[in-house]
N, C-alpha and C positions, 0 to 999 in steps of 0.2 A: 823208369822214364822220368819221373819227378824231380830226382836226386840227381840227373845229369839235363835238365834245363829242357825237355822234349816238351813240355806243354807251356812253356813261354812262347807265347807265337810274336813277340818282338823280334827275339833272339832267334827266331826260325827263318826272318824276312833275311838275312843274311843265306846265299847261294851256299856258301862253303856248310855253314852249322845248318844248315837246313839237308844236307846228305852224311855230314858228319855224327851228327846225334841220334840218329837211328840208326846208324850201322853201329855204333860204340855202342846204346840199348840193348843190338841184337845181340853182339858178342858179349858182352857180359850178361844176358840171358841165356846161352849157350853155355859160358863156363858155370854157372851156378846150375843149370841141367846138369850137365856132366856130373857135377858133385855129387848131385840129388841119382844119377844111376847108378853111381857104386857103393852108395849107401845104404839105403833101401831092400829089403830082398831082393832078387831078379823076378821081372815080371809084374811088379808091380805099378809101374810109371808108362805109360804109354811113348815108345821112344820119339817115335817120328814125327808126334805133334806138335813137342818143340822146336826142332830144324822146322819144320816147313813154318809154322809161326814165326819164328825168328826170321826167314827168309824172305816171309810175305812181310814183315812190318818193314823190311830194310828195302824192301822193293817198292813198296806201296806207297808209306807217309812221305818222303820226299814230293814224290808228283802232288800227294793229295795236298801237302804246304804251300805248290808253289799254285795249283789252281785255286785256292781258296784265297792266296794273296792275291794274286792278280783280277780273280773276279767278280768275289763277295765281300771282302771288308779290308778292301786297303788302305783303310786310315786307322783301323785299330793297331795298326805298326808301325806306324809313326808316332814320335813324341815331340810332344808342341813344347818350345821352346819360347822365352822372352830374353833378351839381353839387353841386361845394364850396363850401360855404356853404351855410347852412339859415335861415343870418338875413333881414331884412328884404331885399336883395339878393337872394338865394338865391331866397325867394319870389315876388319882382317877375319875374323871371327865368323860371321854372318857371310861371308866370302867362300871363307873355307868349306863352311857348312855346306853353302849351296856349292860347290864343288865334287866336295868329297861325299857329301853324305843327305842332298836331297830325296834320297829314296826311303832318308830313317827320320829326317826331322823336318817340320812343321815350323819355322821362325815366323812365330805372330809379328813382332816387333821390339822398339828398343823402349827403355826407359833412361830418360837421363833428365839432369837437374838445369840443364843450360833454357832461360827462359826465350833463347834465341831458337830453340828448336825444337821449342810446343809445335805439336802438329804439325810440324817438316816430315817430311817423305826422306829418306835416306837409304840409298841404294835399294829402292822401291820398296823400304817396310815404313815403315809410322811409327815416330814417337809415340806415344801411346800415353805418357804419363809421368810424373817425376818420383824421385824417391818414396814419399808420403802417399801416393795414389799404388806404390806396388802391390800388395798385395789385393787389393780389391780389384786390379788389371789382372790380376794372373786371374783370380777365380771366373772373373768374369770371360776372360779368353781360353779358359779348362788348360791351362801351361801347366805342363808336366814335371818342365826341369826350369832354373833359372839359373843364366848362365854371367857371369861377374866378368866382365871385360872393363877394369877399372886398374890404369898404371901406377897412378898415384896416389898419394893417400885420400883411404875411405873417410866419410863425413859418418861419426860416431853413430848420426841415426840412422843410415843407412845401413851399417851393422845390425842394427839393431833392428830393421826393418827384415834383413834378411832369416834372423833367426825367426822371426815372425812369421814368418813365411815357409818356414822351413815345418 
């Protein structure tokens, strides 16, 4: 279950990997059974507890993934995101996101260096901060990923700040 992604409950907030990874658990608990009964003397292995285990987990963890997302802790599946860059990138970006993927990501806000848009509101998230303020912005806002929406060339301590941060 470990070695194929079952107890990342990110990667479970997804519909499809959330009925895919325990049925692929079950079946490769099933082939490693099988192995394990014609190895062994006869009689030694109890047969039916693994089918019906393997049955119950593929039946069962899906419903129990998806009531536990929707109930009890639907922010621990999302990842808080910042993005640098507020320009047209930035936007396109934070766009997308809340498009395609507001059910997986948390956009706090942008960071960018333009003193025209300290503390502007931009397609309803907030500046938040410039280059030099990033990474005490992200600890302070628990950002999980930071996402580089920058077309043209980087300002060396902005590199520099990201490896900081990284």
């Amino acid at each position: 279950a470990w070695t194929n992604g079952l107890y990342d409950l990110r990667r479970m907030r997804e519909p499809w990997a959330a009925v895919a990874r325990p049925v692929t658990v079950s079946a490769q608990l099933v082939v490693l059974w099988a192995l394990a009964y014609f190895i062994p003397p006869p009689w030694t292995i109890v047969r039916h507890v693994v089918i019906f285990f393997a049955l119950g987990m593929a039946l069962a963890v899906p419903p129990w993934r998806w009531l536990y997302e929707r109930r009890f802790d639907r922010n621990a599946f999302r990842t808080r995101v910042l993005i640098v860059g507020a320009g047209e990138a930035g936007r396109a970006i934070q766009g997308i996101a809340r498009e395609h993927a507001a059910h997986l990501l948390d956009i706090v806000g942008f960071i960018d260096d333009d003193p025209g848009l300290a503390g502007a509101t931009i397609e309803g998230l907030p500046v938040l901060a410039d280059r030099r303020d990033l990474v005490e912005t992200a600890q302070r806002n628990g950002v999980d990923e930071i996402v580089l929406a920058i077309t043209r060339g980087m300002h060396p301590d902005l590199f520099a700040t990201l490896m900081e941060a990284q």
